[in-house]
NUMIDO-575669 format. One line per 2 residues: number of its first residue (from 1); their letters; for each residue x, y, z of N, C-alpha, C. Coordinates in Angstrom, 2 decimals. Each point is the difference from the previous one (the first is absolute). Example, Ala and Ser with C-alpha at 12.3 -4.5 7.8 and 13.67 -1.06 7.14 Angstrom:
// residues 2
1 = as = 13.19 -5.69 7.80 -0.89 1.19 0.00 0.90 1.20 0.00  -0.35 1.05 -0.72 0.82 1.19 0.06 -0.77 1.09 0.73
This chain:
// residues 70
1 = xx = 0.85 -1.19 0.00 -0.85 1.19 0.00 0.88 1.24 0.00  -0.86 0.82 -1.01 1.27 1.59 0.39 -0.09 0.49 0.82
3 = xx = 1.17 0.91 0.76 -0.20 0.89 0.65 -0.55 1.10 -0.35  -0.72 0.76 0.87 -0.80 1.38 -0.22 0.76 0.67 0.82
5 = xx = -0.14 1.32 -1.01 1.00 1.29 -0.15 -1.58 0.84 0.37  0.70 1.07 0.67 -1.53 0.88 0.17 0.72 1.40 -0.80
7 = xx = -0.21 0.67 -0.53 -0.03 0.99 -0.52 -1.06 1.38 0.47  0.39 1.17 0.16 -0.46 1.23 0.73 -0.38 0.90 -1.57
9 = xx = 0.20 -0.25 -0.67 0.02 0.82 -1.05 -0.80 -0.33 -1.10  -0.53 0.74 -1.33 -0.45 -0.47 -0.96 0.88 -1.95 -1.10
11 = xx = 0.91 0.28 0.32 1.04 -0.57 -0.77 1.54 0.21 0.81  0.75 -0.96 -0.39 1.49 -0.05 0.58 1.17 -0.76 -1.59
13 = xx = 0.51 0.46 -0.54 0.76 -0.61 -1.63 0.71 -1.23 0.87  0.34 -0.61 -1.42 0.18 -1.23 0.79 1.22 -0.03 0.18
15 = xx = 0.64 0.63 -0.31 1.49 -0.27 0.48 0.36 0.39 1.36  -0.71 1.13 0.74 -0.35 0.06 0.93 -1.09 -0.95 1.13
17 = xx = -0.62 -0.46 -1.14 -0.56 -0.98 0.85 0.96 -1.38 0.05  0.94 -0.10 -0.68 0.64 -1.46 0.52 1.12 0.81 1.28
19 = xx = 0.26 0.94 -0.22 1.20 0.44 1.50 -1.09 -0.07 1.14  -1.36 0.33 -0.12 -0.43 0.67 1.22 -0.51 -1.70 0.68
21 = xx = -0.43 -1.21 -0.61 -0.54 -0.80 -0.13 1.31 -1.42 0.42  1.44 0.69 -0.43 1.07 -0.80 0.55 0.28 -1.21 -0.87
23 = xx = -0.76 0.55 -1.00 0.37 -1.59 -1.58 1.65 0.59 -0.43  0.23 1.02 0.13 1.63 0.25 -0.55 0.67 0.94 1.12
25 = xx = 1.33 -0.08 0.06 0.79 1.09 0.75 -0.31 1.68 -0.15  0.26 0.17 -0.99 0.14 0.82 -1.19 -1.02 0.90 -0.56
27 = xx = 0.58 1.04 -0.02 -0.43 0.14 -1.76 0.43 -0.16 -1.50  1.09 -0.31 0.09 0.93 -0.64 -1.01 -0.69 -1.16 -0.29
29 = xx = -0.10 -1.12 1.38 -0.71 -1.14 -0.77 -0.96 0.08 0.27  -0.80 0.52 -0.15 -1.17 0.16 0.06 -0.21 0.44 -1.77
31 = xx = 0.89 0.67 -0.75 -0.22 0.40 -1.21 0.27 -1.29 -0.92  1.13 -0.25 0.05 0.76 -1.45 -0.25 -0.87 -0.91 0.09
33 = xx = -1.03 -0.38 0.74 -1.08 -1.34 0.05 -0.69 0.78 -1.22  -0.68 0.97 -0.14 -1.37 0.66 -0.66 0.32 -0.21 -1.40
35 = xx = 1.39 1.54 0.14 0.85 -0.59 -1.62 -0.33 -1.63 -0.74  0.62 -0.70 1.16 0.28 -1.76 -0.82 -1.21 -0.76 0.33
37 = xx = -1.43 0.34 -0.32 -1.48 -0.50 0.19 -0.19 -0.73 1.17  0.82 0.36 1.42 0.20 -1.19 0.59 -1.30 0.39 0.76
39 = xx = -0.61 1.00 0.00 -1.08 0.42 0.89 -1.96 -0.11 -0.98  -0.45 -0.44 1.24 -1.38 0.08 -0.84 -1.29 0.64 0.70
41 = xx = -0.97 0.74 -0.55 -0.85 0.95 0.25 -1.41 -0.93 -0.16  -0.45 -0.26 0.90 -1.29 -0.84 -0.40 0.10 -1.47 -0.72
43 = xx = 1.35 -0.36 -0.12 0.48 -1.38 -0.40 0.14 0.32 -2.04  0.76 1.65 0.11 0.28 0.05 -0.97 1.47 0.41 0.15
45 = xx = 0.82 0.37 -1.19 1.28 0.06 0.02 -0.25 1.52 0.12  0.71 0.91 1.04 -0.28 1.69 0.16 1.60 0.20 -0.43
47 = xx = 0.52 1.05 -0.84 1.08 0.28 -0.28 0.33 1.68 -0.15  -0.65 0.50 0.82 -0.64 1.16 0.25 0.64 0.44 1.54
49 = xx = 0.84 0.80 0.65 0.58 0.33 1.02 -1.35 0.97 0.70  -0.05 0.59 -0.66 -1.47 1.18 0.08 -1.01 -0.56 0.32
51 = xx = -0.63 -1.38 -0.32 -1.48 -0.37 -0.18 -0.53 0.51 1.30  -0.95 0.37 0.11 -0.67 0.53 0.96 -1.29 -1.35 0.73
53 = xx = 0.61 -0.49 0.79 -0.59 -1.22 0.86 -0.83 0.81 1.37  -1.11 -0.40 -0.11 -1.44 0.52 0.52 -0.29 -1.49 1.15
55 = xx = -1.17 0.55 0.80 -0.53 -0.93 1.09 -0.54 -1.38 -1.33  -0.01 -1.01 0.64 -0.65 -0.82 -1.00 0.94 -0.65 -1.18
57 = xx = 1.58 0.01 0.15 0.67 -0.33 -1.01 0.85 -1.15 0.74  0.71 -1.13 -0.80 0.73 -0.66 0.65 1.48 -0.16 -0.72
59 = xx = 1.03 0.35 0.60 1.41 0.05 -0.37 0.39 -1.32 0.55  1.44 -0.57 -1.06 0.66 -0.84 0.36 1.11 -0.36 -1.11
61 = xx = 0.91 -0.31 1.12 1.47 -0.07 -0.51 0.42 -0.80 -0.43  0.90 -0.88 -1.08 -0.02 -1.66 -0.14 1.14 -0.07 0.91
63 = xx = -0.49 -1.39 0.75 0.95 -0.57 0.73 -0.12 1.10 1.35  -0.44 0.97 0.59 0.06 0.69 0.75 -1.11 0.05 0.58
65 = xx = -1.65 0.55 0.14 -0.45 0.41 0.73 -1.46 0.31 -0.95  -1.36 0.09 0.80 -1.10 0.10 -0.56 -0.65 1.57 0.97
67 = xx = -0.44 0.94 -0.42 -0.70 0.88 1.33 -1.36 0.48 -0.84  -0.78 0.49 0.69 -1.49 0.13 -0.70 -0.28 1.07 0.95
69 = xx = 0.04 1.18 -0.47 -0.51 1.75 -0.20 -0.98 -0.20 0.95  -0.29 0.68 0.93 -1.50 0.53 0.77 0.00 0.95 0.29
């Protein structure tokens, strides 16, 4: 099951959402996963540093970590 991330705001990008969420060190790798499709947005490939991830979305890393937006 994923973990839930609570979010205060309209939206949080996802590259920010993998630092704040603890799927990467970084923001370096945090770009480096996105860049190389390693990340997915709703169980799609997101390659988008920017995407704007809302309550109701589910992120996950391969080989790393699943979290689901509230």
């Amino acid at each position: 099951m994923a973990e839930q991330i609570k979010i205060t705001t309209e939206f949080i990008k996802l590259d920010a959402l993998l630092k704040f969420a603890s799927l990467v060190g970084s923001g370096g790798e945090a770009k480096m996963l996105i860049q190389d499709g390693q990340v997915l947005v709703n169980g799609e490939v997101c390659t988008m540093r920017g995407k704007k991830i809302r309550p109701g979305d589910r992120v996950s890393v391969s080989g790393g970590g699943e979290v689901e937006v509230i």
